[in-house]
N, C-alpha and C positions, 0 to 999 in steps of 0.2 A: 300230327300232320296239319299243315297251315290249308284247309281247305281252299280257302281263296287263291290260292295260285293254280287252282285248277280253273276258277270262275269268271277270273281276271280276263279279259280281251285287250289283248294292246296289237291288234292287226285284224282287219276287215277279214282274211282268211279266220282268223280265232270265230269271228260274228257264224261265216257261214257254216264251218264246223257245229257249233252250236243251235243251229240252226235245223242241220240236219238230224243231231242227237235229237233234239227234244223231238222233233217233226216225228224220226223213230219210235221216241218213246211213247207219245200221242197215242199213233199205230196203234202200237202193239196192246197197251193199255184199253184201247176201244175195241180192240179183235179178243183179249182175254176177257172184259166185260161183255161182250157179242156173247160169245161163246159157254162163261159162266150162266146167264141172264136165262141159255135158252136151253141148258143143263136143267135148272135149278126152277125154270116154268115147265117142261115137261114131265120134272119128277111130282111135282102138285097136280099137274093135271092128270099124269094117267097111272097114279099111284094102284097098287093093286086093288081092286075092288069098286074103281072110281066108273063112274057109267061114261064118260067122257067114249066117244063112238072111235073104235079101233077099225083095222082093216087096210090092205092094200091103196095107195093114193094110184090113184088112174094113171097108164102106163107113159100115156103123153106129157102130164104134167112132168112124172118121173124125172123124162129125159131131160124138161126142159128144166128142174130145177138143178139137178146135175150139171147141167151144161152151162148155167146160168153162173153156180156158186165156182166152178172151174174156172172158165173165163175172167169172172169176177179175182180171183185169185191169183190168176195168171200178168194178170194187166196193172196191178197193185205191184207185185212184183218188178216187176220192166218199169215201171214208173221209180219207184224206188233204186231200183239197180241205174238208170240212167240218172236220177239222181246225185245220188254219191259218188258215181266213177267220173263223171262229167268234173266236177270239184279236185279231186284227188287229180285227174290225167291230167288237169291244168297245172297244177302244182310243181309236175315233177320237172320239167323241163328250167332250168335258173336260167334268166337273162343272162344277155350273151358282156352287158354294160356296166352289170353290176359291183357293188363294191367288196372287191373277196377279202375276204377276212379267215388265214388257214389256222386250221385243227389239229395240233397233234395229241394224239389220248395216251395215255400212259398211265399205266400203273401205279398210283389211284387218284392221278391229278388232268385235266386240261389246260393242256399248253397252247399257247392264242400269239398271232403273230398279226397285228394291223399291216395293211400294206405299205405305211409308213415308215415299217420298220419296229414298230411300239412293239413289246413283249407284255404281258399278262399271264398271272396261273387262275386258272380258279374262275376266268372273267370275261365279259367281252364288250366292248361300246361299240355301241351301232345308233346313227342317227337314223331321222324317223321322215318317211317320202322319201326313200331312195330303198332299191333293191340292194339287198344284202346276201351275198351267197358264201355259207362257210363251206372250202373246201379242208375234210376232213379226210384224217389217215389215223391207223393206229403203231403203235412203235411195238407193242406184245400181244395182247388177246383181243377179240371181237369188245367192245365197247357199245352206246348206242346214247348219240346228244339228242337230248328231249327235255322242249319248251315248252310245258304247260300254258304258259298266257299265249303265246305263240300257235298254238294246239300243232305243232310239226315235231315228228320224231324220226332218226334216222341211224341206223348200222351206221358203225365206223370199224372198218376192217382193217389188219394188217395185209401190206401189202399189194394196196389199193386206194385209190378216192374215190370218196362218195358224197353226196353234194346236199346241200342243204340251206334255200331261201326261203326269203321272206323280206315285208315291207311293211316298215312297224308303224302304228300312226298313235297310239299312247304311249308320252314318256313316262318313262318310271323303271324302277328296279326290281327284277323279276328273277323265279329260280330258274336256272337249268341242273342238271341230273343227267347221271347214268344209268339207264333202265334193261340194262342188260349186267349179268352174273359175270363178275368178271375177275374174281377172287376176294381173298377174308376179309378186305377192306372196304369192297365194294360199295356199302352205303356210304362211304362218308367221300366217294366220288363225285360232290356236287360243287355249287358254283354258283355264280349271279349272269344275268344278262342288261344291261346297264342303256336303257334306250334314251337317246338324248336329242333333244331338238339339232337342227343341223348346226345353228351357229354357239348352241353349246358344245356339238362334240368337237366344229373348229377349234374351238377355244382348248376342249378337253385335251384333242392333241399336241397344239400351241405350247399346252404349260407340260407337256412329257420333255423330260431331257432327250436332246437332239438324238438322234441315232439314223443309222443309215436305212434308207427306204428296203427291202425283200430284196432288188430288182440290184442296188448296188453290192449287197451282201454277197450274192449269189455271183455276180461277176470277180469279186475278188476272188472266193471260191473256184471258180472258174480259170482264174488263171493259176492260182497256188496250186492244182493238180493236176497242169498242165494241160488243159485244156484246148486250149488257144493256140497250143504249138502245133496241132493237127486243123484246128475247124476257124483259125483266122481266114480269114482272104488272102494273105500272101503267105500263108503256111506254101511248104514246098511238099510236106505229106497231101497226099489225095484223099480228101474226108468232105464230106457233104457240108454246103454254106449252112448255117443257122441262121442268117436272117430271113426272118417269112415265112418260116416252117410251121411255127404254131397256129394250129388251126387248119390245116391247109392239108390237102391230101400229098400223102407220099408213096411212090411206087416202090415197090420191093421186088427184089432179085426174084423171088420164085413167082413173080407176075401180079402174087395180089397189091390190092392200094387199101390205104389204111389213114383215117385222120390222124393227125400228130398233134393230140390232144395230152393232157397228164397224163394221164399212164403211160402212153407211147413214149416219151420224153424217160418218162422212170424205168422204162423197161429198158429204154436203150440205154441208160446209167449202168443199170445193174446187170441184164442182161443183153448184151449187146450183139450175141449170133441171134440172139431171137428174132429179129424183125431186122435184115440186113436192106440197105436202099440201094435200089439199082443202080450197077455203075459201080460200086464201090465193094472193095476188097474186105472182110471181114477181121480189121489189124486192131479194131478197137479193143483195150483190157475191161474185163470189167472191175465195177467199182465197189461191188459188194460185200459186206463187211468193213469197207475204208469211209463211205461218206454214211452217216446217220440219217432218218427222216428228214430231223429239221433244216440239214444241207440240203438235200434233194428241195426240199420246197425253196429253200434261196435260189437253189440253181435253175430250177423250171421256173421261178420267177424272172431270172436275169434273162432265160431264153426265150420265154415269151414274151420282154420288152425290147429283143430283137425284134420282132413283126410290127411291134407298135411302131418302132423307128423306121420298118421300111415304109410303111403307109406311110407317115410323115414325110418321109423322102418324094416318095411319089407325089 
């Protein structure tokens, strides 16, 4: 094992992660030496036979030394605990701006899709001073992407996104890994993460042979499964507009409202009576078993550059 890609920081998160570790380990290390120190002085002082003056310490003191090492203990605690969770709560939320870069995990390989369009196994480029958020999925078993220099780990489920940024501020080429049990080949489920200055990874993208962005992928898709003949604007079927949806609240038939974020979009792919939109008759097929992950992620691509185009419009 290459230690140093545990040691590596190439993100000010990595700094304060470590930060907190050692901060910890300090702690703990001055509370085991505390503790050792006054073990290991009272057995010399009041070894049996030793004249050193035994007897009850006065009842006042008692309380207040109890009450003193409590408190003391209590407040280390809370300090500690707002510590760490303050760091971590920041974390989980990804800009809303960032640049998505989707995950699909497979059996025993990461499958990487640049918004570009670029394809990757095994790999991911991310420039460095811009937020980067992978959104991941899994195609068969629970999986879980973890950046050692990055110090960020996260599930990747089937059947599900789950999200995962970060802003990297040293270039260089770093592991990522599967750190979750995910059958017999499990170890050899790793990978590189490839952080590049910005006007290198321009360039990086520049020399990939051309291919189509997620967003036009997904519209071809979109229309080869007929899509388009129900949720165009001059369809003569009755089915809810897609532009603007993404992101945006959607009312449903049984009254609740629901952002129509990834999932929502995925669930209406494949499950389509699930989350019915007010207004609208329940005529959608579903589509599961006929599009794969890596469609669905063209297609919630192409539909959420629906929204991007009605802002534009407006």
């Amino acid at each position: 094992m290459n230690i140093s890609a545990f040691t590596t920081e190439a993100s000010s998160h990595a700094a304060t992660i470590d930060r907190i570790f050692y901060g910890l380990s300090t702690i703990s290390i001055v509370i085991v030496l505390l503790v050792f120190g006054l073990v290991l002085g009272f057995s010399f002082r009041y070894y049996r036979g030793s004249k050193a003056k035994r007897g009850r310490l006065p009842h006042i003191l008692q309380n207040e030394f109890e009450i003193g090492w409590t408190a003391a203990t209590f407040f280390l605690f809370m300090f500690i605990f707002w510590w760490a969770a303050s760091t971590q709560l920041s974390a989980l939320t990804p800009p809303d701006h960032g640049l998505q870069i989707h995950v699909v995990a497979k059996q025993w390989m990461w499958k990487v899709q640049q918004p570009s369009g670029i394809r990757e196994i095994n790999e991911i480029h991310a420039p460095t001073g811009k937020p980067v958020v992978l959104v991941m999925t899994s195609e068969d078993v629970i999986h879980s992407m973890f950046l050692p220099a990055l110090r960020i780990k996260k599930d990747v489920l089937p059947g599900r996104y789950t999200y995962l940024w970060f802003t990297a501020d040293n270039p260089g080429t770093y592991m990522l890994e599967c750190t979750q049990f995910c059958g017999t080949s499990h170890s050899r489920m790793t990978g590189r993460i490839v952080i590049m200055k910005p006007a290198d990874y321009a360039q990086w993208v520049t020399a990939q042979p051309q291919t189509r962005g997620l967003a036009q992928e997904g519209e071809a898709l979109f229309r080869s499964f007929g899509c388009s003949g129900c949720h165009a604007r001059e369809s003569s079927v009755h089915a809810p507009d897609l532009h603007g949806v993404f992101n945006h609240m959607v009312h449903l038939s049984d009254g609740r409202t629901i952002v129509a974020d990834e999932a929502y979009i995925r669930d209406s792919i494949l499950q389509p009576r699930k989350d019915i939109v007010a207004g609208f008759q329940p005529i959608m097929p579903s589509f599961k078993g006929i599009v794969s992950e890596e469609q669905l992620v063209r297609l919630i691509a192409y539909i959420k550059s629906l929204s991007v185009e009605k802002e534009v419009q407006q």
